[in-house]
Structures are given as C-alpha cells and as structure tokens.
C-alpha positions as CSV (number, residue, x, y, z in Angstrom):
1,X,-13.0,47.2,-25.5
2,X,-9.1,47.5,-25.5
3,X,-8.9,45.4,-22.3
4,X,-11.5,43.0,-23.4
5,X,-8.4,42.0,-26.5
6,X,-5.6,42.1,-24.0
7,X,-7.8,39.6,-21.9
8,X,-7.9,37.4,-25.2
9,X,-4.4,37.8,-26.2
10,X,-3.6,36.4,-22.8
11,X,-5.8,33.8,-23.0
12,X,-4.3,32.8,-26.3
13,X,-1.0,33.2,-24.9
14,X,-1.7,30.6,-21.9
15,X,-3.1,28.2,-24.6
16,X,0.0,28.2,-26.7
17,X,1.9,27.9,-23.5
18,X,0.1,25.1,-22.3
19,X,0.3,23.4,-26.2
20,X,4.0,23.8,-26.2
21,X,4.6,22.2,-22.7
22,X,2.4,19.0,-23.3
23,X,4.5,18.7,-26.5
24,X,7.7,19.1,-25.5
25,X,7.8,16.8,-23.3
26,X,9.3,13.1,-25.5
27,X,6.6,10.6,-26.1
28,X,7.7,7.1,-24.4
29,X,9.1,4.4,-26.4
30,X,7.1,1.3,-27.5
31,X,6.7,-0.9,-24.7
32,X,8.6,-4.3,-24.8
33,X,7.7,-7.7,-24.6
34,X,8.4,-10.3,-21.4
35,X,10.2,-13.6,-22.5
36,X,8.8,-15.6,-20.9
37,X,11.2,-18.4,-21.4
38,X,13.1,-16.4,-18.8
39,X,11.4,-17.6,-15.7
40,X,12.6,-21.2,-16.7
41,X,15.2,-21.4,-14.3
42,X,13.1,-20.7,-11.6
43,X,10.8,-23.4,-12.2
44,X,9.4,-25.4,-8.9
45,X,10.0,-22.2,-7.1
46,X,6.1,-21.9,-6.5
47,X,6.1,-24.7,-4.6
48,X,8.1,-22.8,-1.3
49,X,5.5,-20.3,-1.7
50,X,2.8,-22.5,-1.8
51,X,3.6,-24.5,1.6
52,X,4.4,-20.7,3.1
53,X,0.3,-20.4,2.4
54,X,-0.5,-24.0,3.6
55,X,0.4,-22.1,7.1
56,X,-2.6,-19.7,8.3
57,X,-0.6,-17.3,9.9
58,X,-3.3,-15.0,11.1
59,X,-2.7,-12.2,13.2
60,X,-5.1,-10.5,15.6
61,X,-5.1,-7.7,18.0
62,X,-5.1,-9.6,20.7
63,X,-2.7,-11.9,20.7
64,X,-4.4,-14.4,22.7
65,X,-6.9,-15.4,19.5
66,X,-3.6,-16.0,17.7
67,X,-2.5,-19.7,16.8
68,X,1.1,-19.1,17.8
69,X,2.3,-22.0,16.9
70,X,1.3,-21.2,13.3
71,X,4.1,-18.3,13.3
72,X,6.3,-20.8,14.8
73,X,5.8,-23.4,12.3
74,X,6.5,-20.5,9.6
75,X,9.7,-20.0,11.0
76,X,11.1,-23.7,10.6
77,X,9.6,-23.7,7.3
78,X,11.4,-21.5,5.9
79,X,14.8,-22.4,7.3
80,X,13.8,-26.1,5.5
81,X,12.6,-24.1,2.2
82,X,15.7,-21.6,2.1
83,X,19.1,-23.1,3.8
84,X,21.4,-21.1,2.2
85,X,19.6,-17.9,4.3
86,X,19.4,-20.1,7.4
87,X,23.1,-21.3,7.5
88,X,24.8,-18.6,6.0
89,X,23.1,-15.4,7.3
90,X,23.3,-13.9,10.8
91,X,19.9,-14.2,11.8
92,X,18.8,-11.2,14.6
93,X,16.9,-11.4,17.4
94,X,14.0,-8.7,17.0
95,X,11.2,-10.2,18.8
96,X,8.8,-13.3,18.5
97,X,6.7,-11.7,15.2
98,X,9.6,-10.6,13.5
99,X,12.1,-12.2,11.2
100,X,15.7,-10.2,10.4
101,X,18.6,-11.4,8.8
102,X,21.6,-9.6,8.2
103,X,23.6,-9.8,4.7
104,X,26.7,-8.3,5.1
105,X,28.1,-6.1,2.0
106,X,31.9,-5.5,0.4
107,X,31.2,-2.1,1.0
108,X,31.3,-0.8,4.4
109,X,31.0,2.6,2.9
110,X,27.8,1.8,1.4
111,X,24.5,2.6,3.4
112,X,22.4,-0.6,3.8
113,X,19.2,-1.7,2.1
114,X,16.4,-3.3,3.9
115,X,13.7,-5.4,1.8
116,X,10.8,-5.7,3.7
117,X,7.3,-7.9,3.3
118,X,5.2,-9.1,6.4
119,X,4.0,-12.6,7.1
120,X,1.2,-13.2,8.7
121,X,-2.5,-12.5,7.0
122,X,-6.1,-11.3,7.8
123,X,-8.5,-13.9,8.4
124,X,-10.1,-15.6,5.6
125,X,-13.7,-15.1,6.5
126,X,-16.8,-17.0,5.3
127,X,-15.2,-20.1,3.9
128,X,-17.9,-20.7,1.6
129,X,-17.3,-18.1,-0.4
130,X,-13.8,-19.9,-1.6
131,X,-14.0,-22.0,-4.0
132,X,-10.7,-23.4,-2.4
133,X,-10.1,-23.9,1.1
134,X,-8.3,-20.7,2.5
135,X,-5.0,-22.0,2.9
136,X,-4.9,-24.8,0.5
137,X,-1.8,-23.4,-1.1
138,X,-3.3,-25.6,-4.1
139,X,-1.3,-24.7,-7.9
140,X,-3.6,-25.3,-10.5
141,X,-4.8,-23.6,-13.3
142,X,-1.6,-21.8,-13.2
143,X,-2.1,-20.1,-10.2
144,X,-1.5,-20.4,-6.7
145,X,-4.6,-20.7,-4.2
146,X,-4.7,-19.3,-0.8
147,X,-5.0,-16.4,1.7
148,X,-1.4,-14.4,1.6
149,X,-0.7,-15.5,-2.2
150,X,-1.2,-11.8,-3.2
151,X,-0.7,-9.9,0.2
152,X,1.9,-10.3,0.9
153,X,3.7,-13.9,0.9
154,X,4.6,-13.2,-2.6
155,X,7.0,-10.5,-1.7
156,X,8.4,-12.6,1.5
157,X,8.8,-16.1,0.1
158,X,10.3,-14.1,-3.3
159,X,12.7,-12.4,-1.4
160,X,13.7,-15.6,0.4
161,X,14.5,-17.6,-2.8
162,X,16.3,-14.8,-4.9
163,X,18.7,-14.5,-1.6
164,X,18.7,-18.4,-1.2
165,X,19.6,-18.6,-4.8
166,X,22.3,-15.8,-5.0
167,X,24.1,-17.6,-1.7
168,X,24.0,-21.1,-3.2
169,X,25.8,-18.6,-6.1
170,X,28.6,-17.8,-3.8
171,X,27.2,-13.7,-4.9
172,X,28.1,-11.3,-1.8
173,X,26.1,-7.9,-2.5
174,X,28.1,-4.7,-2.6
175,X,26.3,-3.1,0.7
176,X,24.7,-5.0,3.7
177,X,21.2,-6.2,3.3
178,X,18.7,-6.6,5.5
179,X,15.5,-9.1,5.1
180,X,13.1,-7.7,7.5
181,X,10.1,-9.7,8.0
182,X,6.8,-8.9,10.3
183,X,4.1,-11.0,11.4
184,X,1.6,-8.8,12.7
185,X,1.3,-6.2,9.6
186,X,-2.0,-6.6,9.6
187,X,-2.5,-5.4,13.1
188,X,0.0,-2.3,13.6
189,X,3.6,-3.7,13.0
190,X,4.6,-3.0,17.0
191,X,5.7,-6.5,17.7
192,X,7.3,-7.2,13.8
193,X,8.4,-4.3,11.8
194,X,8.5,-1.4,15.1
195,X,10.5,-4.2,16.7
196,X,13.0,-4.9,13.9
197,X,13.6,-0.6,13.6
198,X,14.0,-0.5,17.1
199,X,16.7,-3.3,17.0
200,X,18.5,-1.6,13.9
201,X,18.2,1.9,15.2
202,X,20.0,0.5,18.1
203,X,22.7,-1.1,16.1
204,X,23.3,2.4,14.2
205,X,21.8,1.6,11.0
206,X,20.8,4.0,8.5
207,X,19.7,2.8,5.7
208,X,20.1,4.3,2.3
209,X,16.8,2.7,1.3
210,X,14.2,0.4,1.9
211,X,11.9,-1.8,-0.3
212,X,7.8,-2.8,1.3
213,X,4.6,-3.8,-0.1
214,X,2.5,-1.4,-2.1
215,X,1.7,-0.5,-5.6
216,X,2.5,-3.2,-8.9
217,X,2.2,-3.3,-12.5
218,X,-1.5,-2.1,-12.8
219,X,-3.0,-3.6,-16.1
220,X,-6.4,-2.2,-17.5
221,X,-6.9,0.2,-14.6
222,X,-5.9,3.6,-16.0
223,X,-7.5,3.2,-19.3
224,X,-6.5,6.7,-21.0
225,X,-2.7,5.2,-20.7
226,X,-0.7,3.3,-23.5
227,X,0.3,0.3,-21.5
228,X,0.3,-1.0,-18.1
229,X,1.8,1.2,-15.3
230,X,4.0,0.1,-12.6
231,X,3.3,2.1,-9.3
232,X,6.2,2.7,-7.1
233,X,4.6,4.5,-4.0
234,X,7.1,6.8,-2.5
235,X,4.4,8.4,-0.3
236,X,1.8,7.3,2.2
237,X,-1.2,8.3,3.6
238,X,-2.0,8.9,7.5
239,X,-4.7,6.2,9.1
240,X,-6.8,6.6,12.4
241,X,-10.4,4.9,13.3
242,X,-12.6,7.5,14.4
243,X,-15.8,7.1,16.8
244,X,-18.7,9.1,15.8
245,X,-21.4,8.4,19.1
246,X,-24.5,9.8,20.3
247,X,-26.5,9.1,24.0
248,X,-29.9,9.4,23.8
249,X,-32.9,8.6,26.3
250,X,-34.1,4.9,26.2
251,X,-37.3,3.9,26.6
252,X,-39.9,2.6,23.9
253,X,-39.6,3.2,20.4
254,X,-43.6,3.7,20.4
255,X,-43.0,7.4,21.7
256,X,-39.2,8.7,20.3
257,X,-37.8,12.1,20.8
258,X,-37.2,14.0,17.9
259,X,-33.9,12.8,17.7
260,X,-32.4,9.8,18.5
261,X,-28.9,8.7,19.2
262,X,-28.7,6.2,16.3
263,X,-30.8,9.6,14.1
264,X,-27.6,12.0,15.5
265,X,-25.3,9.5,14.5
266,X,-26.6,8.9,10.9
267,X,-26.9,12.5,10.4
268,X,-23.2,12.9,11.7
269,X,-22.3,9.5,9.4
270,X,-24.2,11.6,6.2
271,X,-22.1,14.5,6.8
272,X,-19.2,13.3,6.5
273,X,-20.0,11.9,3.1
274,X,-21.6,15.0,1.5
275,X,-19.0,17.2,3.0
276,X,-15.9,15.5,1.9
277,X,-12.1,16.8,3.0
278,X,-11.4,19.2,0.2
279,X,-9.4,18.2,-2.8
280,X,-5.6,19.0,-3.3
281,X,-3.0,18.3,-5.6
282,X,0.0,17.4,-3.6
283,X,3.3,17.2,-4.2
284,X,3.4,13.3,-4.8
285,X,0.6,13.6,-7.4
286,X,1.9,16.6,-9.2
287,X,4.8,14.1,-9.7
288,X,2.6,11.1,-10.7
289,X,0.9,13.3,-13.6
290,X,4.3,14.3,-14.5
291,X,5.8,11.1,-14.8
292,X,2.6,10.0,-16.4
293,X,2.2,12.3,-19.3
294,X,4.6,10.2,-21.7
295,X,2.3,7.3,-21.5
296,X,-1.4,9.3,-22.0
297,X,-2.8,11.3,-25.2
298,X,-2.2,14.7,-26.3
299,X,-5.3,15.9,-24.6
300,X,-4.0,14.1,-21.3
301,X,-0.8,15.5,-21.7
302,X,-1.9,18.9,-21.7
303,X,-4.1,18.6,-18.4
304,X,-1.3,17.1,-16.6
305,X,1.9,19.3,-17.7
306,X,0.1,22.5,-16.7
307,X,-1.2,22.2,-13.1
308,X,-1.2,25.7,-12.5
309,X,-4.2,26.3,-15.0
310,X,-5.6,23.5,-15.2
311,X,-5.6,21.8,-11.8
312,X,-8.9,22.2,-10.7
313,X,-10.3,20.7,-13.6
314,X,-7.7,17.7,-12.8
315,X,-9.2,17.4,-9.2
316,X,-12.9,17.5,-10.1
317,X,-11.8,14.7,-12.4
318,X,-10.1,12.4,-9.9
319,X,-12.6,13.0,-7.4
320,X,-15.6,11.5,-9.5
321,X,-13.7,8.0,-8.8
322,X,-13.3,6.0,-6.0
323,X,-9.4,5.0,-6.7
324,X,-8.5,8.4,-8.0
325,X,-10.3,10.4,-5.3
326,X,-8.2,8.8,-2.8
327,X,-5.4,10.9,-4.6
328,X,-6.7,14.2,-3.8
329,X,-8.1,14.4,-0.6
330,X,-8.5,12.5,3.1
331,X,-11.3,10.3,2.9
332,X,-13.7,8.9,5.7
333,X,-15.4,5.7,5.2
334,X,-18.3,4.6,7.7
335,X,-17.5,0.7,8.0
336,X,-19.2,0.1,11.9
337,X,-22.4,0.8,12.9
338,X,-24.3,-0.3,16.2
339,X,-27.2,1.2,18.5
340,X,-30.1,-0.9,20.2
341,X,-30.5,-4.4,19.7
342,X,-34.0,-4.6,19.8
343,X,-36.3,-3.1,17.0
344,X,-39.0,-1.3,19.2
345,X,-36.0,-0.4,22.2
346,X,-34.6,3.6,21.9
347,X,-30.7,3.4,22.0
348,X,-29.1,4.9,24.8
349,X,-26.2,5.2,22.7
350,X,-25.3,4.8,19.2
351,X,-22.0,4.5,17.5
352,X,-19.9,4.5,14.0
353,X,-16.8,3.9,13.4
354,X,-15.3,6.0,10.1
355,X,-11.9,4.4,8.9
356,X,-10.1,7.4,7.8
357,X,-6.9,8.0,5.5
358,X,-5.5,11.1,5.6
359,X,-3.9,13.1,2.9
360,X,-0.1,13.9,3.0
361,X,0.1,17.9,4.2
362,X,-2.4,17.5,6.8
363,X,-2.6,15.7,10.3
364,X,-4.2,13.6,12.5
365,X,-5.2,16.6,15.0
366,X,-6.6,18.3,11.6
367,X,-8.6,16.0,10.6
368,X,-10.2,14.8,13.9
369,X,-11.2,18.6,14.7
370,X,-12.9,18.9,11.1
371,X,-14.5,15.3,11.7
372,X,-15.8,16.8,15.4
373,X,-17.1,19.8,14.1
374,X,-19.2,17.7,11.7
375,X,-20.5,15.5,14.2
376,X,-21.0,18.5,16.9
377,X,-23.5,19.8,14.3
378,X,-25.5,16.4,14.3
379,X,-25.6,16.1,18.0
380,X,-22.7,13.8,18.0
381,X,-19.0,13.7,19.0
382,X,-16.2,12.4,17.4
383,X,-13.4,10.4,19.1
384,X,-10.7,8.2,18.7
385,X,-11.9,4.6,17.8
386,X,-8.7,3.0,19.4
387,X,-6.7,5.7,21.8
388,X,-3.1,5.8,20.6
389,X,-3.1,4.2,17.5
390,X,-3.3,7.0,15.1
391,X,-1.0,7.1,12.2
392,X,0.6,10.7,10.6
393,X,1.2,10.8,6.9
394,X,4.6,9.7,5.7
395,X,6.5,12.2,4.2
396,X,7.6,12.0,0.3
397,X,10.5,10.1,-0.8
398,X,12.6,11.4,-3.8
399,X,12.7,9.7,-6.9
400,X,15.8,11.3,-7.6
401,X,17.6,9.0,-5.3
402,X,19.3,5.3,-5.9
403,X,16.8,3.1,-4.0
404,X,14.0,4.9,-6.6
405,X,16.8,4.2,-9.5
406,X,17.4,0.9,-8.9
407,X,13.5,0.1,-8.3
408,X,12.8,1.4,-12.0
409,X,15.6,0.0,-13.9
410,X,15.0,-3.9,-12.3
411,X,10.8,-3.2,-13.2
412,X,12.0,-2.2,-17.0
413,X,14.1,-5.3,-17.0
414,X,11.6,-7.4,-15.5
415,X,8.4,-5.6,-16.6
416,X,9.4,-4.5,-19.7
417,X,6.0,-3.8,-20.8
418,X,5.2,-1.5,-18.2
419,X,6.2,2.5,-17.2
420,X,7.4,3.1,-13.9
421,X,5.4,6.3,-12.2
422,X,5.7,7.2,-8.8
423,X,2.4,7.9,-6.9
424,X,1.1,8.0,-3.3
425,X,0.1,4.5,-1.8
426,X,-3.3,5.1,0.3
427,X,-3.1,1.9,2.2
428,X,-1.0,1.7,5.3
429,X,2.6,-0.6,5.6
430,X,5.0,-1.5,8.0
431,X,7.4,1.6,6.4
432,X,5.7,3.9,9.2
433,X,8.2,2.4,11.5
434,X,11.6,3.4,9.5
435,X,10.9,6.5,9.0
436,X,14.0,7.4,11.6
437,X,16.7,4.8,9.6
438,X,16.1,5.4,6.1
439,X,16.2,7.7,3.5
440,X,14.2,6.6,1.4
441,X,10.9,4.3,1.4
442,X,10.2,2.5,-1.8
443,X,6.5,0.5,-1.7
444,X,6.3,-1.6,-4.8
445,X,4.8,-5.4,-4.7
446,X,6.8,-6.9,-8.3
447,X,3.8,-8.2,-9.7
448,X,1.0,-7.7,-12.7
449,X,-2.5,-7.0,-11.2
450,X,-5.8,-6.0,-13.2
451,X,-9.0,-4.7,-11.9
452,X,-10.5,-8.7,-11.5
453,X,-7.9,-9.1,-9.2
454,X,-8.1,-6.9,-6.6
455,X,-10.8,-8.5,-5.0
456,X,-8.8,-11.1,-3.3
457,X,-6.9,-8.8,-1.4
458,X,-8.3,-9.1,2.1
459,X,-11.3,-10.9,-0.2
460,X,-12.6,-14.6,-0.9
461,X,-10.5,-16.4,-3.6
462,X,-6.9,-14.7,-3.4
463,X,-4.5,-16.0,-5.6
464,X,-1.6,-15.2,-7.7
465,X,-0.5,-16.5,-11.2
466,X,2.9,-18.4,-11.2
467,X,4.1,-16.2,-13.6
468,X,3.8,-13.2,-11.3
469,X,5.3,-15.3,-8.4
470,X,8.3,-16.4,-11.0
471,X,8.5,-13.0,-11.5
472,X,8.7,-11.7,-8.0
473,X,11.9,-13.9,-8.0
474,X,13.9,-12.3,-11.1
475,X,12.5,-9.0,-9.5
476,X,14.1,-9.6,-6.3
477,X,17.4,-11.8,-7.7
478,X,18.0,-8.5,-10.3
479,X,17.3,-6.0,-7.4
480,X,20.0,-7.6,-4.8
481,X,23.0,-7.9,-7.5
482,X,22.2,-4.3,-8.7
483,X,22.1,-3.0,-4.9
C-alpha cells in the first residue's frame, strides 16, 4: 500500500511539473496588422513577374526534351526586366542552367549571404484542367496566373526587383551577396545549383548563410494555433525512388500460379503501408513544438513543453495526419505501378516505384535495407529506382544564428500577423548542394498560403495573389539592407 502512494505522489508531482512548465513559458503578443498601403511603392512590380511566367521554362531529365531556348529567352528577359542587376553586378559563369551574380559588400570581414530560388518549372500537364492557359502570366482578379507563380518564380523575380531597386538606390550591402539561380531544380540541381557551389567552393566562399524555397506564412492549416504561422525550415528530409519488382512465369492468366509477380509486388506495395517507418521526435521538431507553444492553448502547451512524458502521445497525434506524419517518421509513397499489358497475359515482371523521404537521423542505406526486408517477405526485392541519385538528410541549422535572426525579424516586419517557428521542410531543394559553403540553410518562400492553395503547386491552376508577390519584394528589399 505504502508504494502504491509514493507511486501517486509522483504522479502528482510530474503533473505539477508539467503545469508549471506549460505556464511559464510567456504567452505571445497580439498579432499585428499588414498596412497594406505599404506595398504602394511597389506597384507594376507584378508585371516582371508575370512575363517571367509567359516563359515555360520546363526542365526534364533529359535534356534533349528541353526547349532550350526557353531558358535562353529567360535569361535576356531578365537583364531587360532588371538593368540595374545586369549592368552593375558581376555576373559568373556557372554553367548554362544556372544564373549567379555577385554583390560585393563594405565588409570584407563579413561572411557572404547567398539568396537562392530556381527557375525553371514542372510541366503543366493536362491543359484542360486550367482554367488559364499554363503560362498565360495573365493578372486578373488580383492574382497572377501561370505555372511557376507560386514555385518558385515568386522568390526569383522578387529577389531580382528588391536588388534592381536597392542599386537604382545607390544601397551597397554590408557583406557580399550572392543571387544564385538554378534551372533544373526540378530535376536534381546538378547542372544549376551543384554547378553554382561548385564554382563558389572554388572561389573560397563560405557563406555565413543562405536563403531557398520552403515553408511560408501558413494560414488556416494548424487550427489549434492563434494566428497564422510562418515556417522557416532549417532542416530537410533525405529523398530516393525505390523499385519494388517481382519476375514471375508468363503464360495465360486462365491458369496462374499462386502468386504472381504483379500479386508479390502489391503485397510488397501493402507492406510498406501498414508497416510504416516508426515515429520519432527529432531534434528539429522538438524545436518546432517549442517555438510553437506561445501561439497554441493551455492544453497544447502542456503536450508540447514536456516531450519527455508526453511524447508518445504527441507522435500518435501527428501520425494520424498526412502533413503532420511527415514530421515524425520516413514515409514511402507508392506513385508507379506497371506489370502486363494485356488483361488475360501473366506478367513476367512487375514493378513499383515508392517515392521515399527520409527522416533526419537515419540514412539512405537504412532505409533501403528496412524497405528490402519488406519486399523479401512478399517475394519481391527492393532497389534503387534511379542508381546514384539518392539524397541523405540535411543536417539541422541553428536558429541561434544571424541568417535565422535576420529571417524572423524581416517576416515580423513584413508578416506582422504571423509567428515565426522553425520546422523541418519534407520536400527536397537545391540547399543539398551547399551544404559544404554555408553555415546555415534557411528555406522560407515570403508568402501567405492557406490550405486551397496548395493545390497548384505542381497542380492545375497555380497562381499567386499580388499582394503576396508585392510582398515577396518588401521581404527581399528588408532582408538585403538588414544583411
């Protein structure tokens, strides 16, 4: 009996515990308001972006299916759109998908900055699901039409007229700045952003820290929190394409085998949905809850601010959705399947692809011997999809650092309604090809997204409001005068 009340005094004594640490920490101020009025100046801007779009710069793994002259036109569009970059920049030679201008600082002390974005786009698919032609760059409605308004010509036509602008200024920044722009993203970044690393690395540069596509001021999508967040990914997860395949006997589909090669490989594809990657709380989430507590209830508060006892409740909750699962474990997503092409023919083979992400604190030799095992139990094998392109995890960035600094203090001057959390970005970027030259990797896209538009990412209809693109500008003019 006596150590049935010490087990309840400690229980009691965790739960004060874990009351007096969700309290301590300050609630968050009231959010503010945007003026607007602000963006005045940069009226007309949207128009440079919009003829950026007119362009379908598409990219494509082989580059013989690629319109190059579409990358070329790019190019002497934006030295027509932007001068001031054109005349008064040293422009680099990194390569025929890659774009690098050099901005030198008063500081030579200083370690550089390098803001990033990536030019070309994925293809726009079945044009009859737009209800405006792909690339019309059309502005109406207040918005901006076209493939590469939201990924990523916003960042890169933003970046281009907040420099422009600050040069026709006469402004020189305190440390060297780099504009490093890719056009093949989409496809790997060897020919744009590993190109434009490789040329720096060669120069000596080490970069204090660098700016790329990847989270934004979400609005509506965590609904437990008190106003919109703005997500500033300082981590990244890994990436490869993995084969799942099975040979089997052809013949007749009148007599089959007990199992087939397209049966092996569906077992092997259900496997690896019902027995998921575990769940973890890394270090880049532990931060995200952290950072995150001002802005959520008391009950919130309390979940997030003591991990140590309550972190498996906190995982079973993120894994029951799709955007928070991605947090807490590697995922596997089946997106390719193929076997005969005849109903009543037996496959002699059968094949999936799964498109993979992996979580930071695990590998890409991990995770395709787990994958393997799976599929060994179905009769299948696993494999890499495409052999030497396999991505690692990218390790965390502080936020204790002045990129991170600078980052939040331009999003609470520009996006004053927001709160500035730092969280893992599960899609890939160009950043995988700095890790060697900078110390820190900041991916934050300066604009306001909710849940209804997400869809044109890589989707029919992409667009961007001019307000966001107006935006992107102040973001980008505040961020280079406070570098």
């Amino acid at each position: 009996m006596a150590v049935f009340f010490v087990l309840i005094a400690v229980l009691l004594l965790l739960l004060l515990v874990m009351i007096f640490r969700a309290a301590l920490g300050k609630k968050a101020p009231a959010p503010g308001v945007f003026d607007a009025r602000s963006l005045d100046k940069y009226a007309g801007a949207e128009e440079k972006l919009a003829k950026l779009v007119r362009i379908p710069t598409v990219s494509r793994f082989d580059p013989i299916e690629e319109d190059g002259a579409m990358f070329k036109l790019l190019e002497a569009e934006v030295s027509a759109l932007f001068p001031m970059v054109s005349e008064r920049l040293l422009r680099l030679d990194a390569g025929d998908r890659a774009m690098l201008f050099e901005w030198p600082g008063k500081n030579a002390k200083l370690k550089p900055v390098i803001l990033m974005a990536h030019y070309d786009v994925v293809p726009p698919g079945d044009d009859s699901l737009w209800q405006r032609h792909p690339f019309s760059g059309d502005i109406a409605d207040g918005y901006i039409h076209g493939r590469g308004t939201q990924d990523i010509k916003i960042m890169f036509s933003g970046a281009l007229e907040a420099a422009n602008r600050l040069l026709a200024e006469g402004f020189v920044p305190e440390r060297t700045i780099y504009l490093a722009f890719g056009g093949d993203e989409e496809v790997g970044g060897n020919r744009g952003a590993a190109s434009i690393a490789g040329l720096l690395k060669e120069r000596g540069v080490t970069a204090s820290w660098l700016l790329d596509e990847g989270g934004f001021v979400s609005n509506g999508m965590l609904s437990f929190a008190d106003r919109p967040l703005a997500l500033v990914g300082v981590a990244e997860k890994g990436y490869v394409d993995v084969a799942i395949s099975a040979k089997g006997k052809g013949g007749h589909a009148s007599m089959p085998p007990k199992h087939t090669a397209a049966g092996q490989v569906a077992k092997a594809v259900a496997l690896s949905e019902t027995k998921r990657f575990p769940s973890k709380i890394t270090a880049t989430l532990a931060h995200f809850l952290e950072s995150l507590s001002p802005y959520v209830p008391f009950a919130y508060r309390l979940l997030f601010r003591n991990l140590l006892i309550t972190g498996p409740l906190v995982r079973a909750a993120f894994s029951a959705s799709p955007s928070t699962n991605a947090l807490v474990r590697t995922t596997t997503a089946a997106t390719m399947l193929s076997a005969s092409d005849k109903e009543n023919v037996l496959p002699d083979k059968a094949r999936a692809v799964l498109n993979v992400r992996i979580l930071p604190g695990s590998n890409v030799a991990a995770t395709m011997a787990r994958i393997d095992s799976l599929a060994s139990k179905a009769g299948a094998r696993a494999d890499f999809a495409h052999h030497g392109f396999a991505v690692e995890p990218l390790p965390e960035s502080p936020v204790d650092h002045e990129g991170y600094r600078n980052i939040e203090a331009r999003i609470k001057a520009v996006f004053p309604e927001a709160g500035t959390v730092p969280f893992m970005f599960t899609a890939g970027t160009d950043t995988k090809h700095y890790v060697d030259i900078t110390e820190g990797m900041y991916r934050f896209t300066p604009m306001v997204q909710g849940p209804e538009d997400l869809g044109g990412v890589h989707g029919a209809n992409e667009k961007i409001s001019v307000e966001n693109y107006l935006r992107t500008v102040m973001f980008y003019e505040e961020l280079i005068k406070n570098a």
